[in-house]
TORSE-388574 format. One record per residue (C-alpha): residue in three letters; x, y, z. Coordinates in pm, whole numbers, plus 50000, padded with zeros to 5 digits. Layout:
<atoms>
ATOM / r / c1 / c2 / c3
ATOM / Ala / X / Y / Z
...
</atoms>
This chain:
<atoms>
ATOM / r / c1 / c2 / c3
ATOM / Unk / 18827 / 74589 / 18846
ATOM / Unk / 19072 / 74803 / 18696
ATOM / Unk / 19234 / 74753 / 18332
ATOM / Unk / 19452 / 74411 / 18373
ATOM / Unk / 19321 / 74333 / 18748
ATOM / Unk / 19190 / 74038 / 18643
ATOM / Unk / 19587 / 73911 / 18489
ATOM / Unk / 19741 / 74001 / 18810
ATOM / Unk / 19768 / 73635 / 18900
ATOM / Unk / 19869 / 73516 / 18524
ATOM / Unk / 20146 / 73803 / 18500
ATOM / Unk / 20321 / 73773 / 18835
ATOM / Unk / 20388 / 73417 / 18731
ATOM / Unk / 20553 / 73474 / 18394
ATOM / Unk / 20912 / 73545 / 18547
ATOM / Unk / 20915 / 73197 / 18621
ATOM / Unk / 20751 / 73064 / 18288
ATOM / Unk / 21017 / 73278 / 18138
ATOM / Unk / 21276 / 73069 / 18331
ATOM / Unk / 21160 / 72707 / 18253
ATOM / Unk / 21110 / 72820 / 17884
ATOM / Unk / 21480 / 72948 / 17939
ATOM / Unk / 21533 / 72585 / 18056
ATOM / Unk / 21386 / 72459 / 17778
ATOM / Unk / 21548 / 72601 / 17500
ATOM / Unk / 21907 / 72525 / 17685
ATOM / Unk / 21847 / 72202 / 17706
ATOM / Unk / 21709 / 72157 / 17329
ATOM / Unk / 22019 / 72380 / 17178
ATOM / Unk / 22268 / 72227 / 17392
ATOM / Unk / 22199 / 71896 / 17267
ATOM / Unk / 22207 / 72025 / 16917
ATOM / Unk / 22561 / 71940 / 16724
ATOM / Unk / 22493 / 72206 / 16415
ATOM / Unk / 22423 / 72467 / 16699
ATOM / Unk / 22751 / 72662 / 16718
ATOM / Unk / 22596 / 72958 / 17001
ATOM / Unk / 22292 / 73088 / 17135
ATOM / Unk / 22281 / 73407 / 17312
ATOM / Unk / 21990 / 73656 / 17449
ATOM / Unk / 21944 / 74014 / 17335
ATOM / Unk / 21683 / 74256 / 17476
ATOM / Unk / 21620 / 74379 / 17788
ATOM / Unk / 21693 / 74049 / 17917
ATOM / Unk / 22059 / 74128 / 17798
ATOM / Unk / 22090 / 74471 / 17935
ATOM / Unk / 21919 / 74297 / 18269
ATOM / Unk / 21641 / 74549 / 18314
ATOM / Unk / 21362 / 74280 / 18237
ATOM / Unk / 21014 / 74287 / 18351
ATOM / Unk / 20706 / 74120 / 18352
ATOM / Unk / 20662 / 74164 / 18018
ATOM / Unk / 20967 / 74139 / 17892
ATOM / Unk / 21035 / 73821 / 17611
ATOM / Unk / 21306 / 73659 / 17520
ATOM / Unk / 21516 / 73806 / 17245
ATOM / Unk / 21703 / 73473 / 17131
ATOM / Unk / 21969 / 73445 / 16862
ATOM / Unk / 22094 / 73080 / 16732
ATOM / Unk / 22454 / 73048 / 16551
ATOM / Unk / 22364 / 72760 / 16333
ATOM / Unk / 22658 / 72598 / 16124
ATOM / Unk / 22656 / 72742 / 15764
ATOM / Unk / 22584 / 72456 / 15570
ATOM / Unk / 22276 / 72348 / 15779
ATOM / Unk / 22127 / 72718 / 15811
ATOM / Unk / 21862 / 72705 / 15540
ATOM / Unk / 21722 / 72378 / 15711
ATOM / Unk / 21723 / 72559 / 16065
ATOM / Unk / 21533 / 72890 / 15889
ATOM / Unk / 21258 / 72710 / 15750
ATOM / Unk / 21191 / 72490 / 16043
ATOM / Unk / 21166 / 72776 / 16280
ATOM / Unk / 20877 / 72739 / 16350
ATOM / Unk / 20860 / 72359 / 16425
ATOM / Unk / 21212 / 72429 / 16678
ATOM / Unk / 20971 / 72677 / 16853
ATOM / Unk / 20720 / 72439 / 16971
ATOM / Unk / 20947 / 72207 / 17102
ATOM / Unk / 20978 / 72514 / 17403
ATOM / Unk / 20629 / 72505 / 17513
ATOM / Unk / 20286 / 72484 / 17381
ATOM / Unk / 20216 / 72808 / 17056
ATOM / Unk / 19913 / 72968 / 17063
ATOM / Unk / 20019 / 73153 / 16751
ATOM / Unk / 20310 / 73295 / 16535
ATOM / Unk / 20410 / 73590 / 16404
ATOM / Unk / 20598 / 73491 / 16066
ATOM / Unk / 20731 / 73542 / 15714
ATOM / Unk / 20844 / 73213 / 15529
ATOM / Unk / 21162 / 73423 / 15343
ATOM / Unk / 21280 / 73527 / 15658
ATOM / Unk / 21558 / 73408 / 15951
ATOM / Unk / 21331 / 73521 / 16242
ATOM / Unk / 20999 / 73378 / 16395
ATOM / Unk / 20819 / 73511 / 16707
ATOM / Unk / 20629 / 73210 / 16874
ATOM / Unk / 20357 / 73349 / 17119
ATOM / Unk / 20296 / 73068 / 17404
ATOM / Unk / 19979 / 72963 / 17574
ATOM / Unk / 20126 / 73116 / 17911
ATOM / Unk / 20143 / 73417 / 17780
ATOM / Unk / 20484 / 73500 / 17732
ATOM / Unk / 20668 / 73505 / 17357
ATOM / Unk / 20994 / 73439 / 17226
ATOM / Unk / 21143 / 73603 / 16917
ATOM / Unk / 21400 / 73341 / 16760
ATOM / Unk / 21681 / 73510 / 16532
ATOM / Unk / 21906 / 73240 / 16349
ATOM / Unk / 22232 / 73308 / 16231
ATOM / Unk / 22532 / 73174 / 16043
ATOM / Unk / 22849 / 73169 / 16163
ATOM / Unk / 22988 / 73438 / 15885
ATOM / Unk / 22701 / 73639 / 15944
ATOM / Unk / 22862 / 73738 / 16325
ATOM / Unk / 23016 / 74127 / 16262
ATOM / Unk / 23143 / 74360 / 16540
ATOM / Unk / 22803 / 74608 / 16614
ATOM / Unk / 22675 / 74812 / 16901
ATOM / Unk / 22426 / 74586 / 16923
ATOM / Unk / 22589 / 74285 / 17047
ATOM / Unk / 22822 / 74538 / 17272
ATOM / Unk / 22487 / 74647 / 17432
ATOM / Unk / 22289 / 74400 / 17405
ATOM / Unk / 22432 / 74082 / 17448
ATOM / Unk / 22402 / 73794 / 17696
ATOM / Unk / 22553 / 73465 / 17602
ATOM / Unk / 22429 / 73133 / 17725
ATOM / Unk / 22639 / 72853 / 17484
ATOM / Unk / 22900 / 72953 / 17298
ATOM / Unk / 23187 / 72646 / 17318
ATOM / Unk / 23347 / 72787 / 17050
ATOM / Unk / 23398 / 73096 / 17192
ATOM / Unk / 23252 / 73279 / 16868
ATOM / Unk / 22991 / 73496 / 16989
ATOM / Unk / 23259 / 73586 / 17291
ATOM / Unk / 23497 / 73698 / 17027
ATOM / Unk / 23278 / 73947 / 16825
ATOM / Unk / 23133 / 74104 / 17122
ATOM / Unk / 23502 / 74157 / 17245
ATOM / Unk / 23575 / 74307 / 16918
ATOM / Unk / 23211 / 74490 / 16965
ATOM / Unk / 23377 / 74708 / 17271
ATOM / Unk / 23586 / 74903 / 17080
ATOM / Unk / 23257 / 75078 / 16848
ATOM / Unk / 23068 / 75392 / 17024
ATOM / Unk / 22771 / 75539 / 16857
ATOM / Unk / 22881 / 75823 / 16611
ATOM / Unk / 22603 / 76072 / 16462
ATOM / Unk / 22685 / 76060 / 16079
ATOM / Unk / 22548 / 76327 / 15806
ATOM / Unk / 22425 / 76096 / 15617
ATOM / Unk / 22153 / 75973 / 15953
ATOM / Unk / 22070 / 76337 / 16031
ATOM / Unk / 22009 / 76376 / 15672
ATOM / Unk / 21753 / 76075 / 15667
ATOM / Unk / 21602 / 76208 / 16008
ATOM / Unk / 21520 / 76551 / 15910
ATOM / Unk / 21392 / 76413 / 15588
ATOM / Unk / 21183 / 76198 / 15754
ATOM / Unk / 21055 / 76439 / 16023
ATOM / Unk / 20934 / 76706 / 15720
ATOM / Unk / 20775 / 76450 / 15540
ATOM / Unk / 20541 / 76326 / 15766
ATOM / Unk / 20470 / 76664 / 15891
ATOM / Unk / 20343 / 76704 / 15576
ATOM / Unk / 20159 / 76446 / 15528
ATOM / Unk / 19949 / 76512 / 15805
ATOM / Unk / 19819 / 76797 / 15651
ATOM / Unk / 19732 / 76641 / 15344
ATOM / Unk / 19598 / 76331 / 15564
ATOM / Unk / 19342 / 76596 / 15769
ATOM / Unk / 19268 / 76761 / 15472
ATOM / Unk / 19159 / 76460 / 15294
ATOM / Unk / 18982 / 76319 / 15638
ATOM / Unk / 19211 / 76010 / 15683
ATOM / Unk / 19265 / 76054 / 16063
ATOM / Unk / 19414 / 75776 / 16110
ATOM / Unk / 19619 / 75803 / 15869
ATOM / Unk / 19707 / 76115 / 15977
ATOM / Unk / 19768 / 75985 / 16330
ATOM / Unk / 20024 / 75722 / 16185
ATOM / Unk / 20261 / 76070 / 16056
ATOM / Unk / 20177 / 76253 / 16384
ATOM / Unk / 20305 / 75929 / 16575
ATOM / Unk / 20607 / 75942 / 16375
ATOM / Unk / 20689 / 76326 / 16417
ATOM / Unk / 20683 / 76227 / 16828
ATOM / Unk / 20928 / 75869 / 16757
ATOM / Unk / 21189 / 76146 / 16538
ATOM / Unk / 21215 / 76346 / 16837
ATOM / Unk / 21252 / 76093 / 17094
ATOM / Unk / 21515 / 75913 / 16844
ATOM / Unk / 21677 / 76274 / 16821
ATOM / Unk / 21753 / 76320 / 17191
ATOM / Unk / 21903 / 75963 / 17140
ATOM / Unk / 22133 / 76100 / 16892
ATOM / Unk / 22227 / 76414 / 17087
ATOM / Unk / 22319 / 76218 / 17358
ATOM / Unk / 22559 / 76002 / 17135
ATOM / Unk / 22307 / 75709 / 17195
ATOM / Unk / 22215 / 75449 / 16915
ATOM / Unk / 21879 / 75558 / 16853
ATOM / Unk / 21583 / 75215 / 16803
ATOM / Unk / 21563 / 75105 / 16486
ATOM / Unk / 21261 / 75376 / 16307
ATOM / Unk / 20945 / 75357 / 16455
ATOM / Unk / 21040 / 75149 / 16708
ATOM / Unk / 20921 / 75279 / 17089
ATOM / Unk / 21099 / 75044 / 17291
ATOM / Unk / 21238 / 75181 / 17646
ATOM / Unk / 21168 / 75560 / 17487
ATOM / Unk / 20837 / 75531 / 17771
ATOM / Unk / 20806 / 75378 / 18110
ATOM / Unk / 21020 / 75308 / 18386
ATOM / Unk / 21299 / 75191 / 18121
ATOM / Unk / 21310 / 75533 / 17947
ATOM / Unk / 21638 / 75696 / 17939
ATOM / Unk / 21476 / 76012 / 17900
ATOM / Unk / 21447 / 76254 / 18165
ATOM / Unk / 21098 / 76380 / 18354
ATOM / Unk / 21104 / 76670 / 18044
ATOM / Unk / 21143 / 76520 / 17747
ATOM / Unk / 20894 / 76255 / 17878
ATOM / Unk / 20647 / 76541 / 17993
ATOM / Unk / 20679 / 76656 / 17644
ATOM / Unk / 20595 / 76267 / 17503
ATOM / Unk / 20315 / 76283 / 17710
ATOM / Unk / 20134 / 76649 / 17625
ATOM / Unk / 20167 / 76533 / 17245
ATOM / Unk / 19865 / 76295 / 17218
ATOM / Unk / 19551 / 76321 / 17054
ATOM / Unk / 19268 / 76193 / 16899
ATOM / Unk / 19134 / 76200 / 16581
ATOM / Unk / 18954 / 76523 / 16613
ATOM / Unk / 19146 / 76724 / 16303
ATOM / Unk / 19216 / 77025 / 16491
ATOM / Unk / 19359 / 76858 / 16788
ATOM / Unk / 19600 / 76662 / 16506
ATOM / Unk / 19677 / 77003 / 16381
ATOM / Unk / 19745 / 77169 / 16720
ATOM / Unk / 19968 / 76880 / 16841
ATOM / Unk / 20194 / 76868 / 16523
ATOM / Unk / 20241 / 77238 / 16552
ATOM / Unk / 20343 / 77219 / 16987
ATOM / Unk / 20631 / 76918 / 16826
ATOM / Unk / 20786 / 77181 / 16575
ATOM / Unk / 20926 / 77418 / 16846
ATOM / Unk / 21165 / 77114 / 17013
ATOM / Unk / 21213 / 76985 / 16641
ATOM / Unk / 21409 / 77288 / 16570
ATOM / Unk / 21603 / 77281 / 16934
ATOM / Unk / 21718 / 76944 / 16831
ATOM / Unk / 21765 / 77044 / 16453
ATOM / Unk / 22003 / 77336 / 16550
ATOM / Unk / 22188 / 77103 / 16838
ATOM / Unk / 22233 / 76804 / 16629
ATOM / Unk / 22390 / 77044 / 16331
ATOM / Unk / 22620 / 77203 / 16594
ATOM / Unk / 22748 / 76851 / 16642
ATOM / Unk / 22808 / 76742 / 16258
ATOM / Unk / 22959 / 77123 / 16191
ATOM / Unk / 22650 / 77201 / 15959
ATOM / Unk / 22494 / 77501 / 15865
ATOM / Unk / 22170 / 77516 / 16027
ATOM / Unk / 21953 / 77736 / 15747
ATOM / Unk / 21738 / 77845 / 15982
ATOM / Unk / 21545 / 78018 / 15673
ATOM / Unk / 21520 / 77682 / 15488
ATOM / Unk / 21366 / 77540 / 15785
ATOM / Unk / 21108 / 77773 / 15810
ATOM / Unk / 21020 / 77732 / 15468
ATOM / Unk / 20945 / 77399 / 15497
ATOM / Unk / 20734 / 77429 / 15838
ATOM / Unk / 20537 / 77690 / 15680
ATOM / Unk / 20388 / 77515 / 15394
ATOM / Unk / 20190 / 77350 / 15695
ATOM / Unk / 20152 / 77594 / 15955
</atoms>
């Protein structure tokens, strides 16, 4: 049998546990008087769901009742089906409930005040109750924002880039691999979150890989060619030789993304910096 042959059955079926937990959670919020809004983010949003896809779900809870909603996230998840387990921090406003039937749902709560204009909710946004029209009227005022490549994000990006390039040298040269492996992963995420930002795309939050593989990907057959070739194990040269095939499209990008913020490129800088590695 090959690798997941024996889920076939299970995962063809989760469309349609998706939808009753859908059902679920519509009628529980509905019926809810301190619920203001719910509304679905994701994929599910953008309507290129999958299989695997989960539901993205953020609550507008009336101010003055949003602590009680936050810590009883968890209980308000298992009225939607049966948990098999969470994923959680007690501080925070988010819980991800992961279901028997294999599918999960990552519950966001909000207050009303907490609601700005963002690319997100223009993007992303797919709004199931909202009486009060309060969700509608953000993501209306959402249409107006475009994503705009700012010094200050290239600046963090090329930081980011030369500092875990170096890092996995040190992490070779002190024979954490994996460690190692974690910076090399990150050096591939910067580029793909570069050709974001040179094509005036809002780039995933960092280290995120959502959509930047698969059928999703907005890349083209290229730049997901070049995902591809950069793997490796954890033998230290083959670390060493992928980080060092990354650096050549690292400095495409560098040059085209200071082209579009009017920088200079110091090309001799750069190089300074690569070389303390290669």
């Amino acid at each position: 049998m090959g690798f997941g042959a024996k889920f076939e059955e299970r995962d063809l079926k989760l469309p349609s546990v998706l939808e009753k937990m859908n059902q679920a959670i519509t009628r529980d919020l509905t019926e809810d008087p301190y619920v203001l809004a719910f509304f679905y983010g994701g994929s599910v949003a953008k309507g290129n769901e999958d299989l695997y896809s989960d539901l993205d779900l953020r609550i507008v809870v009336e101010d003055e009742h949003f602590e009680e909603y936050r810590q009883n996230k968890k209980e308000r998840a298992s009225r939607w089906g049966e948990v098999l387990f969470y994923e959680d921090f007690s501080w925070a406003a988010h819980s991800v409930a992961h279901y028997v039937d294999f599918v999960k749902v990552d519950s966001f709560y909000y207050k009303k005040t907490d609601l700005r204009p963002s690319l997100y909710l223009k993007q992303e946004t797919k709004i199931i109750y909202d009486p009060h029209k309060i969700v509608e009227r953000v993501v209306q005022e959402s249409q107006t924002l475009s994503y705009q490549l700012t010094e200050e994000n290239f600046e963090i990006w090329r930081g980011k880039f030369f500092a875990h390039m170096h890092e996995v040298y040190r992490r070779v040269k002190r024979e954490e691999l994996y460690y190692a492996l974690s910076s090399l992963d990150f050096m591939r995420w910067s580029i793909a979150a570069g050709w974001d930002m040179e094509a005036d795309r809002n780039p995933n939050q960092m280290g995120v890989w959502s959509n930047y593989e698969g059928k999703r990907s907005g890349f083209d057959h290229a730049q997901l060619s070049l995902l591809e070739s950069w793997q490796s194990d954890r033998n230290p040269v083959r670390i060493l030789s992928v980080m060092t095939s990354i650096i050549p499209e690292f400095k495409r990008l560098h040059s085209s993304l200071c082209n579009k913020l009017f920088l200079e490129e110091d090309d001799a800088w750069v190089d300074e910096i690569i070389k303390k590695v290669i």
